[in-house]
C-alpha positions in Angstrom: 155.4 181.3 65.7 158.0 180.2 68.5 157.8 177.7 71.0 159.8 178.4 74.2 162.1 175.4 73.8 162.8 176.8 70.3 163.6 180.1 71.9 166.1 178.2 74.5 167.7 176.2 71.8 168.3 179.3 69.9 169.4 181.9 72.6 170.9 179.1 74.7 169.1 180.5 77.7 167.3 179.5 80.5 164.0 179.7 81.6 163.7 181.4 84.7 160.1 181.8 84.7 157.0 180.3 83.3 156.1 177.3 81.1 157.8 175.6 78.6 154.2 175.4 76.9 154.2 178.6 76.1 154.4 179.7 72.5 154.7 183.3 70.9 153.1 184.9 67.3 156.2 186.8 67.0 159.4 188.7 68.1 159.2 192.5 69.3 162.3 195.0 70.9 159.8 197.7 70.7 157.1 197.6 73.4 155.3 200.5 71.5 154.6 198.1 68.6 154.2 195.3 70.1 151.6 192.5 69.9 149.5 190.4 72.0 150.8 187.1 72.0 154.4 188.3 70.9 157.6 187.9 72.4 160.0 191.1 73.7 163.4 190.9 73.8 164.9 193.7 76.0 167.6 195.3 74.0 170.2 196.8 76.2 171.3 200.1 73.7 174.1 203.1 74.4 171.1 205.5 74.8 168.6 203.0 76.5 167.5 199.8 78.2 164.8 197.8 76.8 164.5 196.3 80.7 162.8 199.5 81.7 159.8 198.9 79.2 159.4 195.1 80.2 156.1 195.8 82.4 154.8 198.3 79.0 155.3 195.2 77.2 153.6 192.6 80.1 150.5 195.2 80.3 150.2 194.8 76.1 150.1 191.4 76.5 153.8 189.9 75.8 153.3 186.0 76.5 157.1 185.8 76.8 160.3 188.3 77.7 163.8 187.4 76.8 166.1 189.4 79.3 169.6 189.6 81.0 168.3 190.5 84.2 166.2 188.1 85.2 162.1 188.3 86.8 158.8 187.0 86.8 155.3 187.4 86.1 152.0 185.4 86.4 151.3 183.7 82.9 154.8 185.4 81.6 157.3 183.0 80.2 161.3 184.2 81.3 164.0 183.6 79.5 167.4 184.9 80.6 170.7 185.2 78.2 174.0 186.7 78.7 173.0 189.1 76.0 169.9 190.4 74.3 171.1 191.7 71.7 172.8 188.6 70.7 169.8 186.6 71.5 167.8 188.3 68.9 170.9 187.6 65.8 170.3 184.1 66.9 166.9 183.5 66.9 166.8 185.1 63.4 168.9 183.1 62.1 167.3 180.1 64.0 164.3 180.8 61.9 166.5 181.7 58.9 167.8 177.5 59.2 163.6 176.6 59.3 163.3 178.2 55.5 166.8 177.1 54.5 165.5 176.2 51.1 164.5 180.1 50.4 167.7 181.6 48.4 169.4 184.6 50.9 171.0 187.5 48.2 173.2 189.9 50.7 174.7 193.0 49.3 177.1 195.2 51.2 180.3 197.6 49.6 181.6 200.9 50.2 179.0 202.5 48.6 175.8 201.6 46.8 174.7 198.9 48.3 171.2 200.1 49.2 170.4 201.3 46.1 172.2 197.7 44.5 169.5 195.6 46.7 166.6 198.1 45.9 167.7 197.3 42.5 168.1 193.8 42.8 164.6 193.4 45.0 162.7 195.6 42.6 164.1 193.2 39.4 163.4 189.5 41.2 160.1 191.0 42.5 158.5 190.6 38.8 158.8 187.0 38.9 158.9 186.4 43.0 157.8 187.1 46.3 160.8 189.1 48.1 161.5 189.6 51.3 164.3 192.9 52.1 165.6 195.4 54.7 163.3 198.5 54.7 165.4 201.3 54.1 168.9 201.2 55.5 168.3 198.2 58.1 171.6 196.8 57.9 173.0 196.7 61.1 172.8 194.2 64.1 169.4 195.4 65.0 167.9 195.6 61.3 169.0 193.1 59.4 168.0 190.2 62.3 164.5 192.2 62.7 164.1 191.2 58.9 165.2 187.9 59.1 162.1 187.5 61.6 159.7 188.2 59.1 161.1 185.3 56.8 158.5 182.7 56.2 157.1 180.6 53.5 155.1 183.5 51.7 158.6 184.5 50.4 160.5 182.6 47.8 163.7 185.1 47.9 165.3 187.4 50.3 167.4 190.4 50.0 169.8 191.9 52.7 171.8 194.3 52.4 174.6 194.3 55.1 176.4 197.3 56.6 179.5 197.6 58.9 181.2 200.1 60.3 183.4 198.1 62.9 185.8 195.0 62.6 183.6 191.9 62.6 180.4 192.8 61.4 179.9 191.8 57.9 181.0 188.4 59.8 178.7 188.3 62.2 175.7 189.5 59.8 176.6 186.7 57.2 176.8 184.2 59.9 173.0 185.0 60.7 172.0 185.9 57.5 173.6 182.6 55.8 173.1 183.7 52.3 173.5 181.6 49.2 174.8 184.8 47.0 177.3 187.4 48.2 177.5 190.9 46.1 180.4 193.3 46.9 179.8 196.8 45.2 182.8 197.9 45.6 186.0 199.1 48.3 186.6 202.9 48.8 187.4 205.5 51.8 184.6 204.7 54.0 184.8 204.2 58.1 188.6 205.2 57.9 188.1 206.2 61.1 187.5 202.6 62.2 189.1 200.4 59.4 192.0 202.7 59.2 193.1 201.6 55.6 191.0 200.5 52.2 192.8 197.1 53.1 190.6 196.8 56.0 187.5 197.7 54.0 188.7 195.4 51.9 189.1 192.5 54.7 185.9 193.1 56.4 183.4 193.1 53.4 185.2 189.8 52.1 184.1 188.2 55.1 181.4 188.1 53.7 182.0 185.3 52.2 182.6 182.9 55.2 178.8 182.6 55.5 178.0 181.6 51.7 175.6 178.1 51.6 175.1 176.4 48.6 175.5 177.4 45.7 177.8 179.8 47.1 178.0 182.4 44.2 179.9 185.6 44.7 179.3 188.4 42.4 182.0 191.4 42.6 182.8 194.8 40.7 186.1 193.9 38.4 186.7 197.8 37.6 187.5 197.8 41.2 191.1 198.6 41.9 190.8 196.0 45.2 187.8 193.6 43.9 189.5 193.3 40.5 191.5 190.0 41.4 188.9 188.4 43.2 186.4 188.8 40.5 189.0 187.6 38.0 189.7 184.7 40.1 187.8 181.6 39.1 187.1 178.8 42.5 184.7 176.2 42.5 183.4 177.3 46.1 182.6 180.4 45.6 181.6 180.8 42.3 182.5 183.8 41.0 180.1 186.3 38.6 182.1 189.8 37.7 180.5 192.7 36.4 182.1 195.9 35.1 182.5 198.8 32.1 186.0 199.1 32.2 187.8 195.7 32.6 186.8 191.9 31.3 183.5 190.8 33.1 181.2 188.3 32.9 178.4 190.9 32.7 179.8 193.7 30.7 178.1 197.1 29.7 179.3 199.2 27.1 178.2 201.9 24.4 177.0 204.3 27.2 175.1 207.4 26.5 173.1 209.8 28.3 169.3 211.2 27.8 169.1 213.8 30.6 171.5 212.9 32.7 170.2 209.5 32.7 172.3 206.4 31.5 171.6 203.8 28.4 174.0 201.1 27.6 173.7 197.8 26.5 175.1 194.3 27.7 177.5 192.3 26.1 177.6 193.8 23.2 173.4 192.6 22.6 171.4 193.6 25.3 169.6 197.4 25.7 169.2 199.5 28.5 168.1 202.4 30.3 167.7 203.5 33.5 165.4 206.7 34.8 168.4 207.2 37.4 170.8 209.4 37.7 174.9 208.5 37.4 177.5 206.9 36.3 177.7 204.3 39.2 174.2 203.1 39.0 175.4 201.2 35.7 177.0 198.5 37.9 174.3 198.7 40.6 171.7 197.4 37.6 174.9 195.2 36.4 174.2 193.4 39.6 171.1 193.4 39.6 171.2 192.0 35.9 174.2 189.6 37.0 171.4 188.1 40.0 168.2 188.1 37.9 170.0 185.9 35.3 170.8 183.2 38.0 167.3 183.1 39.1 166.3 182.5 35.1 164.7 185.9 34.1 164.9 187.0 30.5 166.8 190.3 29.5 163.7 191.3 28.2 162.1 191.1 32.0 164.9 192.5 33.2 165.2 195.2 31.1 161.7 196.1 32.1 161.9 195.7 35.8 165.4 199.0 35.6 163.6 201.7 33.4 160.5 201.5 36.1 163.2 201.6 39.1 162.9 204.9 40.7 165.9 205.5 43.3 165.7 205.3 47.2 164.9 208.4 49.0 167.7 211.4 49.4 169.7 209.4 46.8 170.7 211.4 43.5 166.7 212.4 43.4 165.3 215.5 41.8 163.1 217.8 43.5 162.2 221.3 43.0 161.9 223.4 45.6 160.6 227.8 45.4 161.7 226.9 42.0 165.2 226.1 42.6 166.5 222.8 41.1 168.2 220.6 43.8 169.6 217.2 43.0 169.1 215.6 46.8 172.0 213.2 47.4 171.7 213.9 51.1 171.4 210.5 52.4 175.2 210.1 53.3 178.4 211.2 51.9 182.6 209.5 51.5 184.9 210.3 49.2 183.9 207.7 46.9 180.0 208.6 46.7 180.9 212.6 46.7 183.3 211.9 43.4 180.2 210.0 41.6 177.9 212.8 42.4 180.5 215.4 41.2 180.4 213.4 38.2 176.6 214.0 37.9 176.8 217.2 38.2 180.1 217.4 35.6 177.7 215.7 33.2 174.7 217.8 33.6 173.6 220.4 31.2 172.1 223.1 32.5 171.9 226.9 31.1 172.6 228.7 34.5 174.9 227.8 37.2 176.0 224.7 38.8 176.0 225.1 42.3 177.2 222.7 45.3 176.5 222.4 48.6 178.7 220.2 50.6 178.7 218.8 53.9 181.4 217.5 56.1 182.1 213.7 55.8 182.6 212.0 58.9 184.4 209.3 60.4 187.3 209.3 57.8 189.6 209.3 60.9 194.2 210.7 59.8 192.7 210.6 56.4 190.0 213.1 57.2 192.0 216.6 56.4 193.8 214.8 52.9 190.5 213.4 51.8 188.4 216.8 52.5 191.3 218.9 50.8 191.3 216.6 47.4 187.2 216.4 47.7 187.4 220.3 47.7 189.6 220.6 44.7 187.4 218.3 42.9 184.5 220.4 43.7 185.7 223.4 42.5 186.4 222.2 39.3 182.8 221.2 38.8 180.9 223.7 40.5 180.4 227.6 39.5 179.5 228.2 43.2 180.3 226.6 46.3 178.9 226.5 49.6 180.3 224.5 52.5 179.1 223.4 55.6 181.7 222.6 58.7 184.6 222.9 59.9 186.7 220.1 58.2 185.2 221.5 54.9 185.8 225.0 55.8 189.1 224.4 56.7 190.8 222.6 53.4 190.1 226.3 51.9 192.9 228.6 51.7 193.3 231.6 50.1 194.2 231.9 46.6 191.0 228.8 46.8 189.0 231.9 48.2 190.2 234.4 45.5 189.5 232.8 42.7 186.2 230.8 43.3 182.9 232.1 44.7 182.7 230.3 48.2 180.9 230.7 51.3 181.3 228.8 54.3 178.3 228.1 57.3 178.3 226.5 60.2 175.2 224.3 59.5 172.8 223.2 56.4 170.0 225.6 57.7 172.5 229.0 57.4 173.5 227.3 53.8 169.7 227.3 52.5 169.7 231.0 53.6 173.1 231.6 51.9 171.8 230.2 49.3 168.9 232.0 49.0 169.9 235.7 49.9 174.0 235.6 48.6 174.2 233.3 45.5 171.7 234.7 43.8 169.8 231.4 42.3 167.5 231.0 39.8 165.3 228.4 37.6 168.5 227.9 35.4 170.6 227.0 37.8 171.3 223.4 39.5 172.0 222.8 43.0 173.3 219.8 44.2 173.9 219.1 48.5 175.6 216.3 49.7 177.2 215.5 53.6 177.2 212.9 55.9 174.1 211.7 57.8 175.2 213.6 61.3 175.2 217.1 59.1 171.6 216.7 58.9 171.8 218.5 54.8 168.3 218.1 54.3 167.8 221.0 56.4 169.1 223.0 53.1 165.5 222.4 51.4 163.8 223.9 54.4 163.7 227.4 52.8 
């Protein structure tokens, strides 16, 4: 619930139209959705303008619109601000200052972050009520929408925070004001936009600046670029450090593998074992670990709460498809991410052939050809067959590659499934694993 002189204070708009009186049930950008009694904010996109659907939303019974153009309607409350979009990351974090008391975790990294907060979420839940993005809402648009639904039925919220320009994780932390910060980790993602890991670096520490009390920061000390941070005790933030390789505050060692899937114990006393796939996912339950303990759960809880955790869609899963074996990592794909799932694949067993399917990554900007070129040498070293799919794949293969491996190369990830299917020759024994970035649309592979 909003009064308008809430939504004024918040936005810092003006009210062109309509009574101060006036008081909404709730915040909507989507006039499909909405409900009567809410408030719509027209969001001004690249591929759309929520002004159009302003009378949609008037007709469905919006008591309130929140626009940069201006108008007026009988009963309507107007609020004009410079921009929409901003409007709605302030009045989510307005309403993130009313439940100040509820403790904020935000996660963001190079990779694993989703999977670090679904971990995290899916651990805290035993013990509390907690609020998270759905899915990969992590943007501008997501992560405020969240925020919205913050109220006191929740006693924790988790947000993860993605970025893919300069200035982001800022402006997310500023809104999201959380009490904990988790960095995964810094590797070769948005090159294209960051142009160097010291930029990665840069941008995800910012997230930081936003910390309230307590102000705990928890980081990955087996990373090359995290590793001095997390070794670095400060008073404000405090800092937690988690790792397999280096001196950590939450330390796993003695590491084995049932299936594929990981069992390890925690310094030196604690047990163990995850039903997900790789290597990496150690840290992302060493987090999880490293945030349940602050909140006062037992190992024994927490231990619990991981072998039930079941991965997020597209995300190292198993499915089985015309009786074909596919490991689905299709979600997204960087150089970072591709090496872990090589490394699941490296570590299978399997009694036929190991077979990838790998699909451009994008936006790795003068990197792109250098990164592609090492990912493909690294693939061929794990994989008995391999498919590629897209030109800046396709072209880090030269010949004596070509002579001495069994590749194919296709244009798209519906000609791989075929290629797959009619040339490889695959079988029950065999394990395929596809991997690319979001835009190459790889799911389309398991549509055979």
């Amino acid at each position: 619930m909003f009064k308008i002189p809430e939504l004024l204070k918040a936005t810092s708009g003006a009210l062109i139209s309509g009574s101060k009186d006036t008081a909404v049930s709730g915040i909507s950008i989507d006039s499909r959705t909405l409900k009567k009694g809410e408030a719509f904010i027209a969001i001004k996109g690249d591929n759309f303008d929520g002004h159009a659907f302003i009378p949609e939303a008037i007709r469905k019974g919006a008591r309130c619109i929140i626009t940069q153009k201006g108008g007026s309607h009988k009963g309507v409350a107007f609020i004009k601000v410079k921009d929409t979009t901003c409007a709605l990351g302030e009045i989510a974090c307005f309403n993130r200052k009313r439940f100040k008391n509820i403790p904020v975790i935000a996660v963001t990294g190079s990779n694993g972050k989703t999977t670090a907060k679904e971990m995290i979420a899916s651990v805290l839940a035993q013990k509390f009520r907690v609020l998270k993005n759905e899915g990969t809402k992590n943007n501008h648009i997501g992560l405020p929408l969240t925020l919205l639904k913050l109220d006191a039925a929740y006693d924790i919220a988790v947000l993860e925070i993605g970025t893919n320009h300069f200035g982001e994780v800022r402006y997310l932390s500023r809104i999201a004001r959380p009490n904990i910060g988790v960095i995964t980790n810094i590797g070769p993602a948005h090159l294209e936009h960051f142009s160097s890991l010291s930029g990665i670096l840069k941008e995800k520490c910012s997230l930081l600046k936003g910390l309230q009390k307590p102000a705990i920061a928890i980081f990955n000390a087996d990373d090359v670029f995290l590793r001095k941070a997390a070794l670095k005790k400060t008073k404000s933030p405090f800092v937690l450090s988690v790792g397999l390789k280096n001196k950590s505050d939450f330390f796993a060692g003695e590491v084995k593998y049932v299936g594929g899937q990981p069992a390890f114990k925690v310094n030196q006393r604690f047990k163990f074992a995850l039903k997900t796939l790789g290597y990496y996912n150690i840290y992302n339950s060493l987090f999880a670990i490293a945030v349940a303990r602050i909140f006062g759960l037992t190992y024994r809880d927490i231990s619990c709460g991981l072998a039930g955790f079941s991965l997020p869609k597209s995300r190292l899963n198993f499915i089985e498809i015309k009786g074909i074996k596919f490991i689905d990592d299709t979600y997204n794909s960087n150089p970072l991410s591709l090496k872990h799932a090589l490394g699941v694949l490296e570590n299978f067993s399997v009694k036929g052939k190991k077979i990838f399917i790998m699909g451009d990554m994008l936006e790795l900007g003068e990197q792109s050809r250098a990164l592609h070129a090492q990912a493909v040498r690294d693939a061929l070293k794990v994989s008995d067959t391999l498919i590629t799919v897209g030109e800046l794949t396709r072209s880090c293969l030269d010949k004596a590659m070509r002579a001495k491996n069994k590749i194919f190369n296709c244009t798209n990830a519906s000609e791989a499934g075929r290629v797959l299917l009619e040339k490889v020759g695959v079988g029950p024994a065999d394990l395929v694993l596809v991997k690319g970035s979001r835009r190459m649309k790889m799911e389309e592979v398991f549509k055979i």
